[in-house]
C-alpha positions in Angstrom: -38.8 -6.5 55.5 -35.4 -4.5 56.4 -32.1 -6.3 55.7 -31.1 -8.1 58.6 -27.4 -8.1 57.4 -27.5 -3.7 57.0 -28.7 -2.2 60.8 -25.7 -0.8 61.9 -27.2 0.8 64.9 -28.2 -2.4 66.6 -25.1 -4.2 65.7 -22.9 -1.9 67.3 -24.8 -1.5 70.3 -24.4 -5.9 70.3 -21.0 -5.2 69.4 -20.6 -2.9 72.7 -22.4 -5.2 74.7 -20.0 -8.0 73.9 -16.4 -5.7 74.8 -18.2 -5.0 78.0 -19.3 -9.1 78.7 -15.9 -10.0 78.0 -14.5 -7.7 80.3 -16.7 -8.8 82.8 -15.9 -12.7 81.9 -11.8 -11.0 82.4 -12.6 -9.5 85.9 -14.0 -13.2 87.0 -10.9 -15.0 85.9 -8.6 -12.2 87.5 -10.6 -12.8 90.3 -10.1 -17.1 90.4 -6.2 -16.7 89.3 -5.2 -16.8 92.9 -6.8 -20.7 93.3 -7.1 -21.8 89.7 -4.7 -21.9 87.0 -5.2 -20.3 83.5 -5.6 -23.5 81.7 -8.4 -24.8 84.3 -9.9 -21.4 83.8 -10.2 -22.0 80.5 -11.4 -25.7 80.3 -14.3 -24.5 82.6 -15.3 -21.4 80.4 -15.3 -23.4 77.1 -17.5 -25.9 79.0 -20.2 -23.1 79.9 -19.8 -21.5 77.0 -20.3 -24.2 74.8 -24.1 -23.8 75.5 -24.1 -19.7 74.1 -22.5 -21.4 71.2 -25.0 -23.8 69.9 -28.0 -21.3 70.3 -25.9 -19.1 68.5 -25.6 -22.3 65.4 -29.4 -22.8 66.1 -30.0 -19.4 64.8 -28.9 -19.3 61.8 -30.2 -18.8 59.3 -28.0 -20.3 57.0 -27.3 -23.2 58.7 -31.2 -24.6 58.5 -31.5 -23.5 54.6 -28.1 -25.7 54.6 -29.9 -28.8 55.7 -28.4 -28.3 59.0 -25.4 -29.9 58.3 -22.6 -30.4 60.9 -19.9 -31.9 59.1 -17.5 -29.4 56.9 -15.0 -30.0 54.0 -12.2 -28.3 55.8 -13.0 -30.5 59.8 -8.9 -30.3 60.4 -8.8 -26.2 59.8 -11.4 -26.1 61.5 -10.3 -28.5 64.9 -6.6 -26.5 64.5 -8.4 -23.3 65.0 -10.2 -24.8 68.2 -6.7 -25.4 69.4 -5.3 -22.3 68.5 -7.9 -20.7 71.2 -6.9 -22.9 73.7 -3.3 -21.4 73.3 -4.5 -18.1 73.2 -6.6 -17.8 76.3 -4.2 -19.5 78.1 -1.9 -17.2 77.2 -4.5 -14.1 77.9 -6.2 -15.8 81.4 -2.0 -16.0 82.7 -1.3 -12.5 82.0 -4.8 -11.3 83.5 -3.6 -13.8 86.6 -0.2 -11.0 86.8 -1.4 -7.8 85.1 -3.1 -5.2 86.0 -6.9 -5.9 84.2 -6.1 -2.9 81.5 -2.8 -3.7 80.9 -3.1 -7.0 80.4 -6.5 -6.1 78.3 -4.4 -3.3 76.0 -2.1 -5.7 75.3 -4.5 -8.6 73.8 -5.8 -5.7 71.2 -2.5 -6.2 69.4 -4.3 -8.6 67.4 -5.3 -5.8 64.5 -1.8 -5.7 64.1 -1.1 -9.2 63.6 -3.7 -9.4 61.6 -3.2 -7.0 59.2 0.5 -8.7 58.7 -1.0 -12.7 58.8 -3.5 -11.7 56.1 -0.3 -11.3 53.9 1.2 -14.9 53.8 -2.1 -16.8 54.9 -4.6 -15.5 52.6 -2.4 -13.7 49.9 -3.3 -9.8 50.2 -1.3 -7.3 49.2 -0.9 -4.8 52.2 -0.1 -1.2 50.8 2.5 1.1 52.6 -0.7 3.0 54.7 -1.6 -0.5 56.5 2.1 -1.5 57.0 2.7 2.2 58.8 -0.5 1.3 61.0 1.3 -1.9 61.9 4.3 0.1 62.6 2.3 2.1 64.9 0.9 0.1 66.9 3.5 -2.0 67.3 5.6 0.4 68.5 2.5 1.4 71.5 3.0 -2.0 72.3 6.6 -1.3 72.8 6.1 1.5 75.0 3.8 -0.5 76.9 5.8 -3.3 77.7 9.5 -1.4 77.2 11.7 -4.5 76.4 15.1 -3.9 79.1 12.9 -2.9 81.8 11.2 -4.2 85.0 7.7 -4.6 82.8 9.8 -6.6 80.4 8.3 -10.0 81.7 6.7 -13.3 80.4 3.3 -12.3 82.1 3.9 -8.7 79.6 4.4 -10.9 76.6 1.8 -13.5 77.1 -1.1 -11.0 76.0 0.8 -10.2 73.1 1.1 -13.5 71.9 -2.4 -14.5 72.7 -3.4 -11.1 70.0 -1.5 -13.1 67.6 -3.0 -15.9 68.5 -6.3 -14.5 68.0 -5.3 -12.9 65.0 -4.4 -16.1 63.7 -7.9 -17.7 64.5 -9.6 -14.9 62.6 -7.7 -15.3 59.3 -7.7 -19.1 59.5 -11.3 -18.4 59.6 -11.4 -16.8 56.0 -10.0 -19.8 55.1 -13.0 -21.5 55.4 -15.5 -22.0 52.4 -17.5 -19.1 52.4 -21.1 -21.3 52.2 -20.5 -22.5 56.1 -22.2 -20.9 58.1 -20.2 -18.5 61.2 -21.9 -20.1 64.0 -21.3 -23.8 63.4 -17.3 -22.2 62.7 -17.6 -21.1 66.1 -18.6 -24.0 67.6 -15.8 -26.3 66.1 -13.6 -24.0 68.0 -15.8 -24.0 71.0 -15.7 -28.0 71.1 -11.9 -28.4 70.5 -11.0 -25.7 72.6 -12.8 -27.6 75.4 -10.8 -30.7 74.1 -7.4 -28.9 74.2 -8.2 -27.3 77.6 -9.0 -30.1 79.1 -5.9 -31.9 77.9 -3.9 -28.8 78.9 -4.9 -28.6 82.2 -4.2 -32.1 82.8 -0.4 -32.0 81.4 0.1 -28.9 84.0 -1.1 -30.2 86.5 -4.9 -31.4 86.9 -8.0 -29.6 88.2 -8.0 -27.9 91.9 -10.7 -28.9 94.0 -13.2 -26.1 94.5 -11.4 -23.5 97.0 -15.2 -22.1 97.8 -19.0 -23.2 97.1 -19.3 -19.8 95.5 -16.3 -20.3 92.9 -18.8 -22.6 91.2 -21.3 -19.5 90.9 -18.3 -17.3 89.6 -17.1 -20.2 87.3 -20.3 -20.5 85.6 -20.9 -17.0 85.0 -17.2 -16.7 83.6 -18.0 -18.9 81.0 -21.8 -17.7 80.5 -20.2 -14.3 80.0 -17.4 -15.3 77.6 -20.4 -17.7 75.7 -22.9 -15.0 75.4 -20.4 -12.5 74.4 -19.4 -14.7 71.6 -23.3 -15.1 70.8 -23.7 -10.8 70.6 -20.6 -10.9 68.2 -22.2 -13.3 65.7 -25.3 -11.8 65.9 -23.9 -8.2 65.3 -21.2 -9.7 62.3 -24.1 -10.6 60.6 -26.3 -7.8 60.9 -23.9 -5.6 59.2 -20.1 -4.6 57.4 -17.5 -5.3 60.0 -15.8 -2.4 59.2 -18.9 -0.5 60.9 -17.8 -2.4 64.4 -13.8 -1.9 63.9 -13.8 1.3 65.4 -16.2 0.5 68.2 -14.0 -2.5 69.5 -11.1 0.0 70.6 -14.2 1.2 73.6 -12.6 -2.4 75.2 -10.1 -0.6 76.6 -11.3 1.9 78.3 -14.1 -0.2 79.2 -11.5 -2.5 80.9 -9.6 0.7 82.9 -12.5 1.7 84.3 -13.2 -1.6 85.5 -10.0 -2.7 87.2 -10.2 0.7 88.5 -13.5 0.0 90.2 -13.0 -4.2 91.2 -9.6 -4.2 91.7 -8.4 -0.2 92.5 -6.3 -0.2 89.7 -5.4 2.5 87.5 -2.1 2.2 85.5 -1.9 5.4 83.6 1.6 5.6 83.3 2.0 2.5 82.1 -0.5 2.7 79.1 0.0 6.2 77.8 0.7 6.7 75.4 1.2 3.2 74.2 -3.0 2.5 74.2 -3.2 5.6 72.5 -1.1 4.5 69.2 -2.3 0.5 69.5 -6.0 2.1 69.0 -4.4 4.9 66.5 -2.8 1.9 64.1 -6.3 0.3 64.1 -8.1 3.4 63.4 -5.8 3.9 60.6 -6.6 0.2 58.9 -10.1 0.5 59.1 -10.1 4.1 57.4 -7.7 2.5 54.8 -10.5 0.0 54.1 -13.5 2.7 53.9 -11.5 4.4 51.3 -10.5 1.1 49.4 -14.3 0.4 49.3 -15.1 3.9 48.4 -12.8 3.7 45.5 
């Protein structure tokens, strides 16, 4: 039988298939910001995409040779994670609510950069000078981008930045995790108490908006169906092969994301992401060739 966990081929093309379902899930939420807020936005799509979630736990493998357990040593890392996604996509679903869709997108992919400089006091790696001068560049396209002292200077600018760290944070609190639990029922701790801390989020700004059209519903439920499913693709493709096979595929987000705000919303801001995009996806380039040659040493 081939090795599930070494098909590069398929997992990249699950990989793919998950930028472009979370771009889609994006497009929706730009679409609601103008009757729902970003933390009702969120409460609804960890709802939907709760179910994604456990079909994703149901399948693994893992899991069942693990006696299916659902209770894990480290529970409170594991509900502060949950609540470190609700932070983060409100964060992200605001800035998509006053961005332009690739700007706003561009931004979140900061999170390499974060990363790469979390995984030094969180987990205890030593970062040689290459990945610090990837940092350094894309840090400074996120500069450019944003261009502190200028009209694009603006909380809706920084909100995507922060949700990258954010993000960042979730994935290296992640490795903090014993190794043995299985990725899907990680996931779906954060899926649960990011519904909890949406919820609760929602209410302390404000409460839920009745439905401003019958066909929000439809739109709501596919938000979160996309955002679930794309989630499911990931874990799928994580565990059918090396992540550092689908780090340089997950830069295709953004021009995934230009294209569609270009086509849904007639959006096309050029000028403001070159040649910032360019060095955000050049420092993440340059971390993931660091780590081919560390492996090949």
């Amino acid at each position: 039988m081939p090795d599930r966990r070494n098909n590069p081929v398929p997992a990249i093309l699950l990989s793919l298939l998950a930028l472009t379902l979370f771009d889609f899930m994006g497009l929706i939420i730009k679409h609601l910001s103008d009757s729902y807020g970003a933390a009702e936005l969120s409460a609804y799509r960890n709802v939907f995409g709760l179910i994604p979630s456990v079909i994703a736990l149901w399948w693994s493998r893992d899991w069942h040779a693990n006696g299916r357990r659902i209770v894990i040593r480290q529970w409170p890392l594991a509900i502060f994670r949950g609540l470190v996604v609700t932070i983060a996509q409100f964060l992200f679903y605001y800035s998509l609510g006053r961005l332009a869709f690739a700007t706003a997108s561009t931004l979140s992919y900061s999170n390499a950069i974060f990363m790469t400089a979390l995984a030094v006091p969180l987990l205890g790696e030593r970062v040689g000078w290459v990945r610090w001068v990837a940092v350094l560049v894309g840090f400074f396209g996120v500069i450019w981008i944003t261009r502190p002292g200028s009209d694009a200077f603006t909380w809706a600018a920084i909100a995507p930045i922060a949700a990258g760290f954010c993000y960042a944070l979730v994935g290296v609190l992640a490795r903090r995790i014993d190794e043995e639990v299985p990725s899907p029922l990680v996931n779906l701790y954060s899926s649960l108490f990011a519904v909890v801390g949406a919820f609760t989020l929602a209410m302390m700004v404000g409460g839920f908006s009745p439905l401003a059209a019958t066909t929000d519903l439809i739109w709501i439920v596919a938000m979160g169906g996309f955002g679930g499913c794309a989630v499911l693709a990931l874990v799928v493709s994580f565990r059918m092969t090396e992540q550092s096979n689908l780090a340089p595929f997950s830069y295709f987000g953004i021009p995934i994301a230009f294209v569609l705000g270009w086509i849904f919303f007639q959006e096309a801001p050029w000028a403001d992401l070159y040649p910032g995009a360019g060095l955000i996806v050049a420092g993440g380039l340059l971390v993931v060739w660091r780590e081919r040659r560390r492996k090949g040493a």
